[in-house]
C-alpha positions in Angstrom: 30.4 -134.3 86.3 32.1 -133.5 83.3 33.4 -129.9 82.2 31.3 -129.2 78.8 28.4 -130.5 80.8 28.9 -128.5 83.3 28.9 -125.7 80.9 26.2 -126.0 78.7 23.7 -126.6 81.4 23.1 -122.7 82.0 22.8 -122.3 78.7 20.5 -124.8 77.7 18.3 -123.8 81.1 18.5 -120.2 79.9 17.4 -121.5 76.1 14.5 -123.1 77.6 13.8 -120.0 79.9 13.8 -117.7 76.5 11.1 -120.1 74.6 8.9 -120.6 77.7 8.7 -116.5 77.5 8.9 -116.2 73.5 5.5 -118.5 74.0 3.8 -116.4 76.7 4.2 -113.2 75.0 6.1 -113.1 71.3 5.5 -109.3 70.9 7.3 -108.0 74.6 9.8 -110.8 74.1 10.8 -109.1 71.0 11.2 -106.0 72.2 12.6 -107.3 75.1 15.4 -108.8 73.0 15.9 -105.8 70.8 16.3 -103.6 73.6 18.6 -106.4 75.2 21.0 -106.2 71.9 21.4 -103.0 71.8 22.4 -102.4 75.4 25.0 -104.9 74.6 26.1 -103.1 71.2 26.4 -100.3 73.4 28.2 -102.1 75.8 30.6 -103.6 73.7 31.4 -100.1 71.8 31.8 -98.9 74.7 34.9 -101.1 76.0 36.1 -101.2 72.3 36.9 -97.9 72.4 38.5 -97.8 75.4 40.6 -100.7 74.7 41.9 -99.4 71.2 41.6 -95.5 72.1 43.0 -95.2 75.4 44.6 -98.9 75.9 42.6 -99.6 79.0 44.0 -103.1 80.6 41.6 -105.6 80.4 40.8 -106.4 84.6 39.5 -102.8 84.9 37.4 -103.3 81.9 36.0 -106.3 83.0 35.4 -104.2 86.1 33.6 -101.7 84.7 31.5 -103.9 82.7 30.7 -105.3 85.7 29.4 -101.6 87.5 27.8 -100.7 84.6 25.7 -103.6 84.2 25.0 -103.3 88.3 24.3 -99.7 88.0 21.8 -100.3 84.9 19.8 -102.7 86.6 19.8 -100.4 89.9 18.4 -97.5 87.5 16.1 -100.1 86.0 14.3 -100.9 89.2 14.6 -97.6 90.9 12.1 -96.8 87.5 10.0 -99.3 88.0 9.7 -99.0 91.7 8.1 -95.4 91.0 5.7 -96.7 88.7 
């Protein structure tokens, strides 16, 4: 199996995984995706200012990226455990 194949199979499964739900439910998948951006606006702020303000090195970025997203969806299901 070949490199770019290997590669754009996610994406093309994830592709199909976003129209299946854009078709179920346009309205939630909207906000859905709105909410999505700006998490990752947020996100990516977030890391650019570390970078240029306090010249972070890049592995511990990628590190916290990684905790932060962990932690978000840890809050995210704590929330909807309660409900």
């Amino acid at each position: 199996m070949s490199l770019p194949l290997l590669f754009f199979s996610p994406i093309l499964l994830i592709g199909i995984g976003y129209y299946f739900d854009y078709k179920d439910n346009p309205e939630r998948f909207m906000s859905s995706l709105s909410g999505g951006l700006l998490y990752f606006l947020a996100l990516l702020l977030f890391i650019l200012v570390q970078k240029i303000a306090f010249n972070v090195g890049l592995l511990l970025l990628v590190g916290e990226v990684a905790l932060f997203i962990i932690l978000s969806l840890l809050i995210k299901f704590l929330l909807q455990k309660e409900k």
